[in-house]
ZAMIMI-433955 format. One record per residue (C-alpha): residue number from 1; x, y, z. Coordinates in nm, 2 decimals. Example, Ala and Ser with C-alpha at 12.3 -4.5 7.8 and 13.67 -1.06 7.14 Angstrom:
# ZAMIMI-433955
<site num="1" X="1.23" Y="-0.45" Z="0.78"/>
<site num="2" X="1.37" Y="-0.11" Z="0.71"/>
# end
This chain:
# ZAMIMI-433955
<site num="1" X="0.00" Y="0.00" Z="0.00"/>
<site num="2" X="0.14" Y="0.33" Z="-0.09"/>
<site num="3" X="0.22" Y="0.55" Z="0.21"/>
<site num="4" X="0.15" Y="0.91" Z="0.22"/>
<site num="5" X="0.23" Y="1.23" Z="0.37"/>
<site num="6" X="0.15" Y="1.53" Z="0.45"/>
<site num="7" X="0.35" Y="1.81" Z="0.54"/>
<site num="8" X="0.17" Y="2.12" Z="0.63"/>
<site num="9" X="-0.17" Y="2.03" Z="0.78"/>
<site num="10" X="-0.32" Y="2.33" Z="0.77"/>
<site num="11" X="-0.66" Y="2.41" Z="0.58"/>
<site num="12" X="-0.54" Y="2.29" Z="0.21"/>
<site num="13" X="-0.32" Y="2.02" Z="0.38"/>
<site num="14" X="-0.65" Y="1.84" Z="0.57"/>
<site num="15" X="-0.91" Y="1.95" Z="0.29"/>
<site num="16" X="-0.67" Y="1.72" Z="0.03"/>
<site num="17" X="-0.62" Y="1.50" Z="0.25"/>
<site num="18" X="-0.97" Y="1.44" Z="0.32"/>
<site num="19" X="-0.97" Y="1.34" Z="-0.04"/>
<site num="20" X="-0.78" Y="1.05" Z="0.00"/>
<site num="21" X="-0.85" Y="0.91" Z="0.34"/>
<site num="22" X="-1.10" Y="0.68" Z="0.19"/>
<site num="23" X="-0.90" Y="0.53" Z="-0.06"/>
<site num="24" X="-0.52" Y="0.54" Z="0.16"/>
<site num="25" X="-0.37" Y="0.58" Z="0.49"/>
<site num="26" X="-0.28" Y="0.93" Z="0.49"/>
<site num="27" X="0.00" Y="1.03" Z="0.73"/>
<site num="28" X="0.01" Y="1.44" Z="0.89"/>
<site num="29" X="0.37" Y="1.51" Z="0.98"/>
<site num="30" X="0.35" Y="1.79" Z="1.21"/>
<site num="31" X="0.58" Y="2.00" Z="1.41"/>
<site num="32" X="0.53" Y="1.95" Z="1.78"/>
<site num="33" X="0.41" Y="1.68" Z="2.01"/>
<site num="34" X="0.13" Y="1.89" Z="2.09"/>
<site num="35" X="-0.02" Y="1.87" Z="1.75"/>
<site num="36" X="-0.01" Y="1.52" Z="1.79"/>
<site num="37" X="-0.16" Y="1.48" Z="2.15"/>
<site num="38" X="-0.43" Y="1.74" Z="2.00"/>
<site num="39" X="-0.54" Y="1.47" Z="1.71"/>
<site num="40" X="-0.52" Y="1.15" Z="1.99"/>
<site num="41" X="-0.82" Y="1.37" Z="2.16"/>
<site num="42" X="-1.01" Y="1.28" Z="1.87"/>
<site num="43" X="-0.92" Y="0.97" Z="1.77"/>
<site num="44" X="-0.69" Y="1.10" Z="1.44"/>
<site num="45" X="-1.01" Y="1.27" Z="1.32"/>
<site num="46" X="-1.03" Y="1.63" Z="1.13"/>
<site num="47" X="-1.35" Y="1.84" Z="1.06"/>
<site num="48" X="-1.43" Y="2.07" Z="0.77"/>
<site num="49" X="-1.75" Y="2.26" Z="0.80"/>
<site num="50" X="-1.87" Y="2.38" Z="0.40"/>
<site num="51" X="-1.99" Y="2.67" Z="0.48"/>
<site num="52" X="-2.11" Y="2.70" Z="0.10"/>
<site num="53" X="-2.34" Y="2.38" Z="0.15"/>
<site num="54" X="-2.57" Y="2.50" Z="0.47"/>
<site num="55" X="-2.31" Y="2.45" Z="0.69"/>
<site num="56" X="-2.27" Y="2.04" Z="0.65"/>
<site num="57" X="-2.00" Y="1.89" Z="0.83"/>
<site num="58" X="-1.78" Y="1.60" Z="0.69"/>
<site num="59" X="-1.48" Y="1.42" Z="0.94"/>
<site num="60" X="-1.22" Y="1.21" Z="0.80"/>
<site num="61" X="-0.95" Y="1.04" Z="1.01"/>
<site num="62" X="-0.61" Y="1.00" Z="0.89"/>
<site num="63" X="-0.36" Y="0.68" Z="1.01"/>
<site num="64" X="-0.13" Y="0.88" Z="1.20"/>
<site num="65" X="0.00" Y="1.23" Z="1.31"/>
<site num="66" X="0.38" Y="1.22" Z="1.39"/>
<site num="67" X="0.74" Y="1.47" Z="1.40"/>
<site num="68" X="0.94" Y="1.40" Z="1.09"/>
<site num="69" X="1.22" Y="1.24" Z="1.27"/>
<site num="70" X="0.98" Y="1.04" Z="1.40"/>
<site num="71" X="0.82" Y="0.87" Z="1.05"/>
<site num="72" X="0.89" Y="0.49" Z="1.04"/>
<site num="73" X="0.84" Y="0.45" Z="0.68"/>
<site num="74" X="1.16" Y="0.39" Z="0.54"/>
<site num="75" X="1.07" Y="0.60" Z="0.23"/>
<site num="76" X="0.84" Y="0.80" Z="0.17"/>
<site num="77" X="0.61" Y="0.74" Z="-0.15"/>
<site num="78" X="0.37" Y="1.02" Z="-0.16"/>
<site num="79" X="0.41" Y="1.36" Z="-0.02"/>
<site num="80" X="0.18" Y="1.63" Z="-0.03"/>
<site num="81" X="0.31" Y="1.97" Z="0.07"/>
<site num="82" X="0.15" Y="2.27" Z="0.16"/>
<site num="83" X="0.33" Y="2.44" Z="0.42"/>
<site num="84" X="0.41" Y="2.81" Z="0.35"/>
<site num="85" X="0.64" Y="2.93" Z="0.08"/>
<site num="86" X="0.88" Y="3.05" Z="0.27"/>
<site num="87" X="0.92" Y="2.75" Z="0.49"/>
<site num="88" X="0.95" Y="2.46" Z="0.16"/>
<site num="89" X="1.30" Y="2.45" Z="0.23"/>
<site num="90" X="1.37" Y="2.45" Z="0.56"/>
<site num="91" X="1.06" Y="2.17" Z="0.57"/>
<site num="92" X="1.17" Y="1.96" Z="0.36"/>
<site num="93" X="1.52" Y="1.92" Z="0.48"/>
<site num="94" X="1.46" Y="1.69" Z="0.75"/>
<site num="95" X="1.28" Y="1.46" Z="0.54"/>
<site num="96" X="1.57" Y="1.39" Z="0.27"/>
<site num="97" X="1.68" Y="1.02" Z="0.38"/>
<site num="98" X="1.36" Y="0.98" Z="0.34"/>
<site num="99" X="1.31" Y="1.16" Z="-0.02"/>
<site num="100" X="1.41" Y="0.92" Z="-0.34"/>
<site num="101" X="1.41" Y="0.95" Z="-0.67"/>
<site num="102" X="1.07" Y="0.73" Z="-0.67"/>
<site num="103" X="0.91" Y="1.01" Z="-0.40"/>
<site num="104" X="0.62" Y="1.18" Z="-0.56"/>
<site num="105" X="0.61" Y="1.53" Z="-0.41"/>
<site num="106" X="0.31" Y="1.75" Z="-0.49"/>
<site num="107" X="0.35" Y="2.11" Z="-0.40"/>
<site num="108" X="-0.01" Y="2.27" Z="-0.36"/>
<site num="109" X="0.11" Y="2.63" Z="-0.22"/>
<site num="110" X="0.01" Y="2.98" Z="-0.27"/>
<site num="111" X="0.28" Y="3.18" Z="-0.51"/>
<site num="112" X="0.52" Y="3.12" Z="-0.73"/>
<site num="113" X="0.89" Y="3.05" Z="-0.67"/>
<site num="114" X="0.95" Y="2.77" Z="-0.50"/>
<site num="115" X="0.98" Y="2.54" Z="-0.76"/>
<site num="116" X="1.31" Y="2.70" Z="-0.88"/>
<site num="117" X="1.43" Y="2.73" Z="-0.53"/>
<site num="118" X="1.37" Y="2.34" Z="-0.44"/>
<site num="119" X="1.56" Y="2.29" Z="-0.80"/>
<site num="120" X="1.81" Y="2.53" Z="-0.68"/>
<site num="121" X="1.88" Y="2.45" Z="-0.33"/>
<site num="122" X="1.75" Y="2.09" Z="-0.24"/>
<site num="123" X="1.78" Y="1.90" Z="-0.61"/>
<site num="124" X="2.03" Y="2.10" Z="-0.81"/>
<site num="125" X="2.10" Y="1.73" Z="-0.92"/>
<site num="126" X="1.80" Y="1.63" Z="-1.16"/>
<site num="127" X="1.90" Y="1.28" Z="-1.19"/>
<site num="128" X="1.82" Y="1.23" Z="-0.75"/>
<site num="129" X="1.53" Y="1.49" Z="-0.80"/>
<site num="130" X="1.20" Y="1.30" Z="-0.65"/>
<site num="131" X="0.90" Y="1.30" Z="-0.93"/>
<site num="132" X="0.74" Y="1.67" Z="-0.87"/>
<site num="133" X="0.37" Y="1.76" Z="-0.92"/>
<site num="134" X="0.26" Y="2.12" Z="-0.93"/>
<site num="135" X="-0.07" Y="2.20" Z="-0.76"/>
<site num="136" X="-0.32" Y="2.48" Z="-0.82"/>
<site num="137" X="-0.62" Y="2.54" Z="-0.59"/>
<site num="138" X="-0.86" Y="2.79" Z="-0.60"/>
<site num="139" X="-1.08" Y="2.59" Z="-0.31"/>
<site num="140" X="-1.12" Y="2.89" Z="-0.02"/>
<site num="141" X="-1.07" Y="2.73" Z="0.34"/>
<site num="142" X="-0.97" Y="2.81" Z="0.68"/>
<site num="143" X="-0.96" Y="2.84" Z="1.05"/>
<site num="144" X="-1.17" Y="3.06" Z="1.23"/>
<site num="145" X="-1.01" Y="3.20" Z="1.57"/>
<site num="146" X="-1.23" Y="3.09" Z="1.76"/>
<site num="147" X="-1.10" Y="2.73" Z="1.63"/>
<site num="148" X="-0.77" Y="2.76" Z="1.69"/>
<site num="149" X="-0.57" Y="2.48" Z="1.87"/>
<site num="150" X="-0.80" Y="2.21" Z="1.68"/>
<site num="151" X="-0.81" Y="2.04" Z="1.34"/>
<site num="152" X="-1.17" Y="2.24" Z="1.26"/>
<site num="153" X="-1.14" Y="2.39" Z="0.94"/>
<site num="154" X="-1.42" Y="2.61" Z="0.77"/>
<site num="155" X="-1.45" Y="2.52" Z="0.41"/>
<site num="156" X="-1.59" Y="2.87" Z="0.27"/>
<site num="157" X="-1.55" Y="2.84" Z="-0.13"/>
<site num="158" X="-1.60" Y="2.51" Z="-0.33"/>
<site num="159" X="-1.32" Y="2.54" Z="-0.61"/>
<site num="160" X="-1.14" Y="2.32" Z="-0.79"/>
<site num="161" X="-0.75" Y="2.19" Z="-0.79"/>
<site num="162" X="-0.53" Y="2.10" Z="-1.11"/>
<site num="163" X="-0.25" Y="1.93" Z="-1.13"/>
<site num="164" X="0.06" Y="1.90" Z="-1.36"/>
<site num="165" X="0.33" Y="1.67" Z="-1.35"/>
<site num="166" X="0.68" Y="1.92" Z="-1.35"/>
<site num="167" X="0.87" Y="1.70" Z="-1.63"/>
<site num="168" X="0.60" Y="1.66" Z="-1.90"/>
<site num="169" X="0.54" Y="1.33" Z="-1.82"/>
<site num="170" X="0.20" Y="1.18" Z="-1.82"/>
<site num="171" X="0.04" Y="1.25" Z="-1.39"/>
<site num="172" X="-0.10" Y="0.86" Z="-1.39"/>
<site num="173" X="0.01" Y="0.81" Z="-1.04"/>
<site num="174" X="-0.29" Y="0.64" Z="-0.82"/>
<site num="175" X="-0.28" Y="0.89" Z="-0.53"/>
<site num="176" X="-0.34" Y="1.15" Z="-0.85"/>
<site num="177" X="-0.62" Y="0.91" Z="-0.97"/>
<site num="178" X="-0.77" Y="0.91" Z="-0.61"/>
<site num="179" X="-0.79" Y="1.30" Z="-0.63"/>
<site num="180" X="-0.99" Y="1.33" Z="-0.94"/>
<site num="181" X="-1.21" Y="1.09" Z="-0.83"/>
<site num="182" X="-1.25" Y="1.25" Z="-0.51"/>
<site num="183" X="-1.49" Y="1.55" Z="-0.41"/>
<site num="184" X="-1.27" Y="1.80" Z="-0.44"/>
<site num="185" X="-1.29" Y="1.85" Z="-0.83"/>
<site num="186" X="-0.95" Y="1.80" Z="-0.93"/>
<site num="187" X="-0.80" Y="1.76" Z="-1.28"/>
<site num="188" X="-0.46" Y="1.72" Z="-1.47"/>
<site num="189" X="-0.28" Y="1.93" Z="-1.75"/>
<site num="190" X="-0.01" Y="1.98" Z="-1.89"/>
<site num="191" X="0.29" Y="2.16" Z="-1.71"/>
<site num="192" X="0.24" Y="2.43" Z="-1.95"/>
<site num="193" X="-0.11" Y="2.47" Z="-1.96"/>
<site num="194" X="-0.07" Y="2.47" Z="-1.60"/>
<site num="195" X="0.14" Y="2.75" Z="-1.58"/>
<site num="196" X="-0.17" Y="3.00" Z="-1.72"/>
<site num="197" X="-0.40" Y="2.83" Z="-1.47"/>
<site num="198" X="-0.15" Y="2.91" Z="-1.23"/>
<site num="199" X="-0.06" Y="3.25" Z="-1.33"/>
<site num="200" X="-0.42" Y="3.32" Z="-1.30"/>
<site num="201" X="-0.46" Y="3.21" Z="-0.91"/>
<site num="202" X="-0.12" Y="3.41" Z="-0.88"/>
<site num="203" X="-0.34" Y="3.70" Z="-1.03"/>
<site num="204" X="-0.62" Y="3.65" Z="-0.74"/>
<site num="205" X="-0.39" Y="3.61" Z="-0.49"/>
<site num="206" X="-0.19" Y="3.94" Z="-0.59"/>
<site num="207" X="-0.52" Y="4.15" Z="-0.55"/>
<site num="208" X="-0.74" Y="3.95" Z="-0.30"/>
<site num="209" X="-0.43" Y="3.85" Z="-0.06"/>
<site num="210" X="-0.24" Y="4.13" Z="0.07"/>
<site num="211" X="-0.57" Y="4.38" Z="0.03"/>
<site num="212" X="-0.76" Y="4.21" Z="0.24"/>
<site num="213" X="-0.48" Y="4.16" Z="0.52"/>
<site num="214" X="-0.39" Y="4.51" Z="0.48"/>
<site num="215" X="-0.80" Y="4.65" Z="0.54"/>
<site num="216" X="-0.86" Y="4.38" Z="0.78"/>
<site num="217" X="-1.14" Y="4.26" Z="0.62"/>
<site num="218" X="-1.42" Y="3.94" Z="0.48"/>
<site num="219" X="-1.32" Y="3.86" Z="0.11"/>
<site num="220" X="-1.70" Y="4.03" Z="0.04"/>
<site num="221" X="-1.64" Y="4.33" Z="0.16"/>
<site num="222" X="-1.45" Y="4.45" Z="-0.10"/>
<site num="223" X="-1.72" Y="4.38" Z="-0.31"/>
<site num="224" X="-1.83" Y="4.68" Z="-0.52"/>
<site num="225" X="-1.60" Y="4.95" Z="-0.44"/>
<site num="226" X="-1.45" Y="5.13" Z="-0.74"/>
<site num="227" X="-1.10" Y="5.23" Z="-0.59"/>
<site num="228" X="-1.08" Y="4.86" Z="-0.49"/>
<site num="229" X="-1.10" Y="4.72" Z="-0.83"/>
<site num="230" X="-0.88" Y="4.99" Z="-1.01"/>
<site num="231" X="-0.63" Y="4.90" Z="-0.77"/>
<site num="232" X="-0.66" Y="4.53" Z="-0.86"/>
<site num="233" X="-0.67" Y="4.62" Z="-1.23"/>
<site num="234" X="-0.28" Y="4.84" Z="-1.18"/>
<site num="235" X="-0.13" Y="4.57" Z="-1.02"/>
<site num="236" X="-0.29" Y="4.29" Z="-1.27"/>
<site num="237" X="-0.12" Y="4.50" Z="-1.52"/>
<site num="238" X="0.20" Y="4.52" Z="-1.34"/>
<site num="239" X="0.18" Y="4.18" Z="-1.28"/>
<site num="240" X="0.11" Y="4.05" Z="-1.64"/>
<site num="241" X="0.32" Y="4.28" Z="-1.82"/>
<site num="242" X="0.65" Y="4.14" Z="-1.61"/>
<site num="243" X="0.51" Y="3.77" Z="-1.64"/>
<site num="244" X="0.46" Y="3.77" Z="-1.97"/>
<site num="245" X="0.86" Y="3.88" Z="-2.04"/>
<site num="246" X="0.95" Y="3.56" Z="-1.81"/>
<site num="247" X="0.72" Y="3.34" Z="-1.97"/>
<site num="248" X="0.66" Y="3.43" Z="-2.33"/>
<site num="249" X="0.42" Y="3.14" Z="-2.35"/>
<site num="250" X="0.20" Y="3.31" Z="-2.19"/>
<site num="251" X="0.19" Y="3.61" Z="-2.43"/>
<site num="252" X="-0.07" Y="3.37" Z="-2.70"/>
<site num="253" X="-0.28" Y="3.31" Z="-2.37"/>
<site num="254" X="-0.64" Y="3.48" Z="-2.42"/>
<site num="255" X="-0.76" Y="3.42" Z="-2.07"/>
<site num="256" X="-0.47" Y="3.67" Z="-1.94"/>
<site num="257" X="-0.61" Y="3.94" Z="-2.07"/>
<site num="258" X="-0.61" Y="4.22" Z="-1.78"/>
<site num="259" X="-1.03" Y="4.24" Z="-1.79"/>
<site num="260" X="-1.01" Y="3.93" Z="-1.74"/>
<site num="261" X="-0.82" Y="3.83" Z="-1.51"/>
<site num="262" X="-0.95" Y="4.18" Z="-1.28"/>
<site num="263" X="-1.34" Y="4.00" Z="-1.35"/>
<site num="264" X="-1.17" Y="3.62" Z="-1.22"/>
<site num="265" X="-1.03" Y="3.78" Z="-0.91"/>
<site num="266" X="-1.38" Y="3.95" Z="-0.84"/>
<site num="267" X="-1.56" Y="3.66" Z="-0.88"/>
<site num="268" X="-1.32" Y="3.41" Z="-0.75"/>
<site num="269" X="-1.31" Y="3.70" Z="-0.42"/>
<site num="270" X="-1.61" Y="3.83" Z="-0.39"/>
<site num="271" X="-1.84" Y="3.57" Z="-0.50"/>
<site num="272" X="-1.72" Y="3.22" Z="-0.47"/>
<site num="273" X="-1.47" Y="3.29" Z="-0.17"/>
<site num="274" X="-1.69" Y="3.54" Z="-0.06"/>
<site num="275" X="-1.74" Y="3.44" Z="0.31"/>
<site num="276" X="-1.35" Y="3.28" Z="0.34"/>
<site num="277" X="-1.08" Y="3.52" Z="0.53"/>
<site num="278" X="-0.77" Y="3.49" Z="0.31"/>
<site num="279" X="-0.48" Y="3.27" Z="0.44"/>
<site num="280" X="-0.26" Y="3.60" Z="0.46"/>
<site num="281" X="-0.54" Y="3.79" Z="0.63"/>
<site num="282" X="-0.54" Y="3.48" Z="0.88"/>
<site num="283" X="-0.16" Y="3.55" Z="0.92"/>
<site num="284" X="-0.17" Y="3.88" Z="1.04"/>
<site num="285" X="-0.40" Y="3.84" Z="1.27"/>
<site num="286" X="-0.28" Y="3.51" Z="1.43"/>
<site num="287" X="0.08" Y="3.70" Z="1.42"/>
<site num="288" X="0.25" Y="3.45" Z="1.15"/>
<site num="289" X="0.46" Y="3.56" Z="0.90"/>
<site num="290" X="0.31" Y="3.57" Z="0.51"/>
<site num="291" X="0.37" Y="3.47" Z="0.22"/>
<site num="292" X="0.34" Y="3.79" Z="0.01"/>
<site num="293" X="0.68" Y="3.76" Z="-0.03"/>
<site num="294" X="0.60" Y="3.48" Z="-0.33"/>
<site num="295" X="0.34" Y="3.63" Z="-0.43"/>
<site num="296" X="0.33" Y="4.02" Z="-0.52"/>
<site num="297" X="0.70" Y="4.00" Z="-0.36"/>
<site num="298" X="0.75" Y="3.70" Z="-0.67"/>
<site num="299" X="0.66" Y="4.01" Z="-0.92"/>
<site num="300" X="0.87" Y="4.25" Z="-0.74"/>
<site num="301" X="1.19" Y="4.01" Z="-0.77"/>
<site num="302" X="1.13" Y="3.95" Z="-1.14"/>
<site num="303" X="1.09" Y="4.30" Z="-1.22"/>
<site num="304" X="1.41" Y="4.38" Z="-1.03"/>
<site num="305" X="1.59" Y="4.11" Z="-1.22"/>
<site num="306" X="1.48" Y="4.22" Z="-1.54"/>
<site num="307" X="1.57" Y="4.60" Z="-1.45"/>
<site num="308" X="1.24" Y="4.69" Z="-1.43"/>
<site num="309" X="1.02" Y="4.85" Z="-1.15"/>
<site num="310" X="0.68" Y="4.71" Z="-1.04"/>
<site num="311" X="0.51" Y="5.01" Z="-0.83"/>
<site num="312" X="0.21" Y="4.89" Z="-0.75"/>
<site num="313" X="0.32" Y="4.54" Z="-0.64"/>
<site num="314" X="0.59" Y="4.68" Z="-0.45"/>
<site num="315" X="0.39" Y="4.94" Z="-0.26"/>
<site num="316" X="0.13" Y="4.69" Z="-0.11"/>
<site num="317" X="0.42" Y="4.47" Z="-0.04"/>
<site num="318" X="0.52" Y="4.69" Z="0.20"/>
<site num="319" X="0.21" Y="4.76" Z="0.35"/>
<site num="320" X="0.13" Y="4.38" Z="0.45"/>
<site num="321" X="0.45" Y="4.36" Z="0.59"/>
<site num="322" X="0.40" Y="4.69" Z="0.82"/>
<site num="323" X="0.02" Y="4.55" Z="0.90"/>
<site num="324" X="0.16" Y="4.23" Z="1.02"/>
<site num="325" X="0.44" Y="4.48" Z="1.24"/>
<site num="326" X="0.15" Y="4.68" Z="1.39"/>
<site num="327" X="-0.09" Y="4.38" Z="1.49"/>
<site num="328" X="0.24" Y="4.23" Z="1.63"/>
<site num="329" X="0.34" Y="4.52" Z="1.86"/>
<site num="330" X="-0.06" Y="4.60" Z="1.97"/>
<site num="331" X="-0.03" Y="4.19" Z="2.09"/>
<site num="332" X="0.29" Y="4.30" Z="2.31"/>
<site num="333" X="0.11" Y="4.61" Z="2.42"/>
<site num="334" X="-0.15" Y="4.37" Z="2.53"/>
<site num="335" X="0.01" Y="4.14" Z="2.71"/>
# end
């Protein structure tokens, strides 16, 4: 039976997860004993409320929660991982004599970057690389304070998730199989036609993200405010204009057309997300560090590297990252 992990149990982590449960014995590897105490209380079980559906709750229980020193697997087969950007590497390290070449590793993150730094860093060999999987999700989960310290998880917008194996090759794998099967509406492309799929949740996640952190607010209630979406249409702009020099590919792409993609990250914000609070919102106010560093920050880089400037993307950069300073300092004023 093919074993499988995942490494960053968070909202995406458990709602994929809950995918597979049926079908595998999924494994969480987790940071800290108390994580793993916290899942013996209910017997390995996780609950996701679809808030989109009336409010019906599913429960799935994995096979087992453990440390990744701690995984007796010899190798691991599967891996899923959506822990944040920033922390890929530093993640991942531990597990390496446990990575192979015959590891499947799909990476189901917000941004773009990592795969270049993991190819960089980790693999610079491509003959020892593990298989990799790109994963794009536009499904809107997450934790609501009130939940914190349990796996309850508030499923708010019922997307989709496509999937891509990195090399070309065909995605037949039967944990991939298991996905499209499952519930949460998943499908496979090609890398390429993966890229504009993901460019376009890079696009939503430039506008919806780091606004929403930044005004403290519900994905809806940005609904219908004209400075809100000329804003999202300058950075879209920005964004595409710089993208489109990295990626020529994506210059014959019809769908990234800047009305476009400004109506998809309406819709996908306002409309089907509209009741989720964005993960980065979510990490400002539970004090975490974001990721808007891969995502307008992954614009800001390219258009530094090309010797360009990218304003707009730069500017509310800035502004997450001094929003996530000020909720920090009023906790220590607090306590």
């Amino acid at each position: 039976m093919t074993n499988i992990y995942v490494l960053g149990a968070g909202g995406i982590g458990t709602l994929v997860a809950a995918g597979l449960t049926k079908r595998f014995p999924v494994n969480f590897i987790v940071r800290t004993q108390s994580k793993i105490d916290l899942l013996k209380k209910t017997n390995n079980t996780f609950t996701i409320t679809q808030l989109f559906n009336q409010n019906a709750k599913i429960s799935r229980q994995i096979a087992n929660a453990s440390r990744a020193e701690e995984i007796k697997d010899r190798q691991i087969d599967f891996l899923i991982v959506s822990v944040k950007t920033f922390d890929t590497v530093k993640s991942l390290t531990p597990l390496l004599p446990k990575i192979g070449s015959s590891t499947h590793i799909l990476l189901i993150q917000n941004g773009m970057g990592v795969l270049e730094e993991l190819n960089a860093k980790v693999w610079p060999d491509a003959s020892t690389r593990p298989v990799l999987y790109q994963g794009v999700i536009t499904h809107g989960i997450f934790q609501d304070q009130s939940e914190i310290g349990t796996y309850n998880y508030s499923h708010a917008g019922n997307g989709d998730l496509k999937v891509a194996r990195v090399d070309g090759k065909p995605a037949t794998h039967p944990v991939i199989q298991a996905l499209v099967e499952s519930e949460i509406n998943t499908s496979v492309y090609t890398f390429e036609d993966l890229l504009t799929h993901q460019v376009s949740k890079l696009m939503v996640n430039v506008c919806m993200n780091p606004t929403t952190s930044v005004l403290d607010c519900i994905n809806y209630e940005l609904a219908d405010i004209d400075a809100v979406k000329e804003y999202f249409r300058c950075m879209i702009h920005e964004g595409m204009t710089i993208l489109k020099r990295k990626y020529p590919a994506l210059e014959n792409r019809p769908e990234l057309a800047d009305d476009l993609l400004v109506d998809l990250a309406c819709e996908k914000g306002f409309i089907l997300n509209g009741k989720n609070s964005t993960s980065m919102r979510q990490d400002t106010l539970f004090l975490r560090d974001t990721e808007i560093d891969y995502i307008n920050g992954y614009i800001v880089r390219l258009a530094e590297d090309m010797g360009l400037d990218a304003p707009y993307n730069r500017s509310i950069q800035l502004l997450t990252k001094s929003r996530s300073i000020i909720n920090k300092r009023r906790a220590e004023l607090k306590n």
